[in-house]
C-alpha positions as CSV (number, residue, x, y, z in Angstrom):
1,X,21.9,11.4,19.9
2,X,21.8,9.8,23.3
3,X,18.1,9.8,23.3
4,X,18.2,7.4,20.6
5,X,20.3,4.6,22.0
6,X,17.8,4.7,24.6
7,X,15.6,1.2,24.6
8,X,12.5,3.0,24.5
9,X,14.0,4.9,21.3
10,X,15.4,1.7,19.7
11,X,12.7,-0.9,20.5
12,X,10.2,2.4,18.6
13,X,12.4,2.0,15.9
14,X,12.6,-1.5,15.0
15,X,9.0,-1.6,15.9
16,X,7.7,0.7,13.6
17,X,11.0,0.0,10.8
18,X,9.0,-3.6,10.8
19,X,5.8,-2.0,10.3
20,X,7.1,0.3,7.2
21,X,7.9,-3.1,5.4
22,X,5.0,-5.0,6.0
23,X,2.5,-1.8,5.3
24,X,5.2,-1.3,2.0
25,X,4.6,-5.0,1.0
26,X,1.5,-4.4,-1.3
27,X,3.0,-1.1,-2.0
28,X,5.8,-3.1,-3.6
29,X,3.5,-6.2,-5.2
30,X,1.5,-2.8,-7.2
31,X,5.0,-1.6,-8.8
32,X,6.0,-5.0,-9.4
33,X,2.8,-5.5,-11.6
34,X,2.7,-2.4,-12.9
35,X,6.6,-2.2,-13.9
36,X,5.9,-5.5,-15.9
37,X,4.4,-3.7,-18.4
38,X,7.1,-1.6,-19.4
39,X,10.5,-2.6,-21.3
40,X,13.1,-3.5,-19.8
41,X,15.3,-0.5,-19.9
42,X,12.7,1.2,-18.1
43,X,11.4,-2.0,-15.0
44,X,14.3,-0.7,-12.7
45,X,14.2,2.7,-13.4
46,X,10.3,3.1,-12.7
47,X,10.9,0.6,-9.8
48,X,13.7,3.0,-8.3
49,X,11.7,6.1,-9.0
50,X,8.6,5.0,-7.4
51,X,10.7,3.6,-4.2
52,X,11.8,6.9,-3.8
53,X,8.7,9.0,-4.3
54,X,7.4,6.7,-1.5
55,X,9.8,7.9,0.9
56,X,10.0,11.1,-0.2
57,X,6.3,11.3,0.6
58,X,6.6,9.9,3.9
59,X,8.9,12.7,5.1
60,X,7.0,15.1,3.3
61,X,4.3,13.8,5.5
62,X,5.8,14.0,8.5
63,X,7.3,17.8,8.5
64,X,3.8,18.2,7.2
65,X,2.5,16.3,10.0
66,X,0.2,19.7,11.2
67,X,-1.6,20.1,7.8
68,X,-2.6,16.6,8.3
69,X,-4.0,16.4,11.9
70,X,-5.8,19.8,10.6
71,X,-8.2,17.6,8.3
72,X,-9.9,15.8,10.6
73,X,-11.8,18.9,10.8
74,X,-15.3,18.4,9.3
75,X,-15.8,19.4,5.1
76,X,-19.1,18.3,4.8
77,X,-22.0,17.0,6.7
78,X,-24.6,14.8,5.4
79,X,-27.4,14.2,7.6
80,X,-30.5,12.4,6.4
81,X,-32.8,9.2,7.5
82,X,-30.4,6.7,5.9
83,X,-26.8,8.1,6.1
84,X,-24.9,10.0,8.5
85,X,-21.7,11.5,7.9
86,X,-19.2,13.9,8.6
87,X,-16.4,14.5,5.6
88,X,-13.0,15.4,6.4
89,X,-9.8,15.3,4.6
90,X,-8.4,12.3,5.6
91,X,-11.5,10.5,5.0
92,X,-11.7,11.9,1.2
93,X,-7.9,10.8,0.5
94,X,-8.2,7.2,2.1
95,X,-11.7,6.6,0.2
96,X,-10.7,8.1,-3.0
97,X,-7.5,5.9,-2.5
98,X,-9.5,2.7,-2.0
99,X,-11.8,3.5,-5.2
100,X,-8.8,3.7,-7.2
101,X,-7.3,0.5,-5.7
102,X,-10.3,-1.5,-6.2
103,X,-10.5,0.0,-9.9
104,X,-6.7,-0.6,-10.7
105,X,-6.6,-4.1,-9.2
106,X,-10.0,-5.5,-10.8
107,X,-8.6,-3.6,-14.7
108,X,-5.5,-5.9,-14.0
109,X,-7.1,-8.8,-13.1
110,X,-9.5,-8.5,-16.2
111,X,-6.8,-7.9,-18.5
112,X,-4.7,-11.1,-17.1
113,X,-7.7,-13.2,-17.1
114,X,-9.7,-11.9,-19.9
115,X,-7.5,-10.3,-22.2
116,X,-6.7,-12.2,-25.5
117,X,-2.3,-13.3,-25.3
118,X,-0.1,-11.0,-27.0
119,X,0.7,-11.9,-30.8
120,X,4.5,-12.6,-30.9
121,X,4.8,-10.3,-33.4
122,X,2.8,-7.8,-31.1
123,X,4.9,-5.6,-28.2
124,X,4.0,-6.9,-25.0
125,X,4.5,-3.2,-23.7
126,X,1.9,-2.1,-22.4
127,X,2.8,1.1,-20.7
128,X,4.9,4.6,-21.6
129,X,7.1,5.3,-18.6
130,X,5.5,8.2,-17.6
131,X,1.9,6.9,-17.4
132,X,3.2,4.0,-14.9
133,X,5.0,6.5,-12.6
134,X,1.9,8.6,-12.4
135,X,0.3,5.7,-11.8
136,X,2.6,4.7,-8.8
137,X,2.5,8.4,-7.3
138,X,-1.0,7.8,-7.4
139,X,-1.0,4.6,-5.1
140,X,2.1,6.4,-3.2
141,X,0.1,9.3,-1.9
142,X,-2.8,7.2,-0.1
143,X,0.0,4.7,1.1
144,X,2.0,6.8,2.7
145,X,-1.0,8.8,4.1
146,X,-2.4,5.8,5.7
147,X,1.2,5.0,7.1
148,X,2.5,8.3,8.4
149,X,-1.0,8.0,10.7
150,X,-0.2,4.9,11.6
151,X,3.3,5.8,12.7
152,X,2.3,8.9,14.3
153,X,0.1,6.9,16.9
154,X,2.8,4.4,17.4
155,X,5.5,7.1,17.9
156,X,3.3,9.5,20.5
157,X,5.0,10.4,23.6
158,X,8.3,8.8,22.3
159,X,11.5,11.7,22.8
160,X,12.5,12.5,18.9
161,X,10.0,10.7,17.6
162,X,10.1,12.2,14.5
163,X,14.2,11.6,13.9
164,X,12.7,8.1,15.0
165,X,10.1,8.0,12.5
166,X,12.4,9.2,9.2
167,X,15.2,6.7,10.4
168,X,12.7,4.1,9.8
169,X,11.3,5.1,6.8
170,X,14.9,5.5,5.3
171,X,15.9,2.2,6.5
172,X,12.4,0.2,5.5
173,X,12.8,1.6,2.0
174,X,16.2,0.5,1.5
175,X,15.4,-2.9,2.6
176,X,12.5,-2.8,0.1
177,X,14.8,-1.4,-2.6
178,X,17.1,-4.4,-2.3
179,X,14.5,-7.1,-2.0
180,X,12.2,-5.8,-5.2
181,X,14.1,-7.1,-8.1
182,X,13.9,-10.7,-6.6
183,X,10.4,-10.0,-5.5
184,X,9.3,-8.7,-9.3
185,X,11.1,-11.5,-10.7
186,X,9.4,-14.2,-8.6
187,X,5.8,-12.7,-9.0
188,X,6.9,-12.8,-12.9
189,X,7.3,-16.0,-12.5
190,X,4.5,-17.4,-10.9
191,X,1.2,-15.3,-12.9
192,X,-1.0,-16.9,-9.8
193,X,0.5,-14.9,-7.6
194,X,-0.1,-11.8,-9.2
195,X,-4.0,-12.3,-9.3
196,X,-3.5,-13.1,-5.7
197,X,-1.6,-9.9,-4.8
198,X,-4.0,-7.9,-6.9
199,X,-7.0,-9.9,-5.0
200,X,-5.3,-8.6,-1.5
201,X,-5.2,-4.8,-3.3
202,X,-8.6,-5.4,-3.6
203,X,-9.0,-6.4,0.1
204,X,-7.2,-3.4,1.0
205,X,-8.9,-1.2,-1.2
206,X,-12.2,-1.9,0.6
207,X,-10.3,-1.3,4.3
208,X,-8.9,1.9,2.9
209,X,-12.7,3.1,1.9
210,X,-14.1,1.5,5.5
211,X,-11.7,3.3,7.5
212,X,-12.1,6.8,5.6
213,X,-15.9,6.4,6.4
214,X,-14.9,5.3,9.9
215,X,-13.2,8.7,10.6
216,X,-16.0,10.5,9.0
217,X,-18.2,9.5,11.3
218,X,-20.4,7.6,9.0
219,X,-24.1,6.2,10.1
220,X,-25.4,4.3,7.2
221,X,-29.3,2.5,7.7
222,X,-28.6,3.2,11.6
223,X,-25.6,1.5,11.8
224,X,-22.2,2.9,12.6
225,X,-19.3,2.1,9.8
226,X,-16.3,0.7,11.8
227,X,-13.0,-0.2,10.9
228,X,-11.1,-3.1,9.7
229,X,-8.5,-4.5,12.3
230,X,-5.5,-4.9,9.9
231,X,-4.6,-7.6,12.0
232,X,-7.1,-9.6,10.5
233,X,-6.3,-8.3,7.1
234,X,-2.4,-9.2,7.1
235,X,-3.8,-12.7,8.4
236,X,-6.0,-13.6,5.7
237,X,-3.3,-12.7,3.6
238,X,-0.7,-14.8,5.4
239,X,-2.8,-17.6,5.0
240,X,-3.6,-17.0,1.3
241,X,0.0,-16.8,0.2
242,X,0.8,-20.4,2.8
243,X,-1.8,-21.9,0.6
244,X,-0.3,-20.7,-2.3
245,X,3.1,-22.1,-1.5
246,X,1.8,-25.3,-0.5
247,X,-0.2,-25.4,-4.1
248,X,3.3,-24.1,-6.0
249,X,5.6,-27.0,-4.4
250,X,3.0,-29.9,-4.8
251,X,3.0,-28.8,-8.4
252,X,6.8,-28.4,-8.9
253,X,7.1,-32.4,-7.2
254,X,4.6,-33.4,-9.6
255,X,6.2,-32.1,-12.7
256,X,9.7,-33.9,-11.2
């Protein structure tokens, strides 16, 4: 217990607590679209469900922490004039992942853009229960994946880094627990919002599939496939959502 009151141990755990939120964030705009489609009986329930199976799949992760530093070992290997690549198992979850985001988000988007209103007389559910949890264990699995790895770099060479790395997985999904029925009801609100969150899905999507080719090795026209510095990605989407503030008050002035 001492070992975690040191300020190595507490300064690793707010660190990486913080990190757990904002790598949960899009995590948490997905359910919020996705839960919109079911009744109401049913939004908190998914919401809760899928919360948990997030967490759940963290620790999972972690005590299973072995079986995943055991697929970076090679699958396949591809080697011909154009493309150069060696397959592993991380690689085939974060890319299969990223399909299915970029998939998911540009469906959503179609349907919200393209898709004739509902009738009134029509149900606006869209979704059975089951179907939208699936849906969310779907997206949970290459989340926490591409978290756990994350954490595991940040956490190496820390003393009980994993009791570290559970505490803040507990605490991050609490936090998000409590701030996703504001969150849901906001993005409800404001349906420009929601193409923007599925539009940084999208963005994510494509970093997911970059950095599964990155770990592959991948050598495509002579040209090695590197990564995506997420610092860049959470800035663009910083930025995007600022704008989008700015564009939601100077409309709510001008209907006053």
């Amino acid at each position: 217990m001492e070992h975690l009151l040191t300020s190595e141990a507490i300064s690793a755990l707010l660190t990486l607590t913080f990190l757990e939120i904002v790598l949960g964030i899009d995590n948490l705009i997905f359910i919020s679209i996705i839960t919109q489609k079911l009744s109401e009986q049913h939004q908190k329930l998914a919401t809760n469900i899928g919360l948990f199976l997030a967490m759940v799949l963290r620790i999972v992760l972690l005590f299973g922490i072995s079986v995943v530093i055991q697929m970076q070992s090679s699958w396949l290997t591809i080697n011909t004039s154009w493309l150069k690549t060696n397959i592993n198992g991380q690689a085939v979850i974060l890319i299969l992942g990223g399909l299915f985001l970029l998939y998911k988000s540009t469906h959503e988007i179609f349907e919200k853009v393209e898709a004739e209103a509902t009738p009134e007389n029509e149900s606006p559910i869209k979704l059975s229960l089951s179907k939208a949890i699936i849906q969310i264990t779907l997206l949970n699995i290459v989340f926490s994946f591409d978290s756990i790895l994350t954490a595991v770099g940040m956490t190496n060479g820390v003393p009980n880094a994993m009791t570290i790395m559970v505490i803040a997985i507990v605490v991050s999904v609490g936090i998000m627990m409590i701030f996703v029925k504001p969150v849901s009801a906001f993005i409800e609100k404001h349906p420009s919002l929601q193409i923007l969150g599925l539009s940084f899905l999208i963005l994510i999507g494509f970093m997911l599939i970059t950095e599964g080719a990155h770990l592959s090795e991948t050598v495509l026209f002579n040209k090695e496939v590197g990564t995506i510095p997420k610092g860049y990605l959470y800035f663009a989407i910083s930025f995007s959502l600022g704008i989008e503030f700015l564009n939601m008050k100077l409309k709510s002035r001008k209907k006053n």
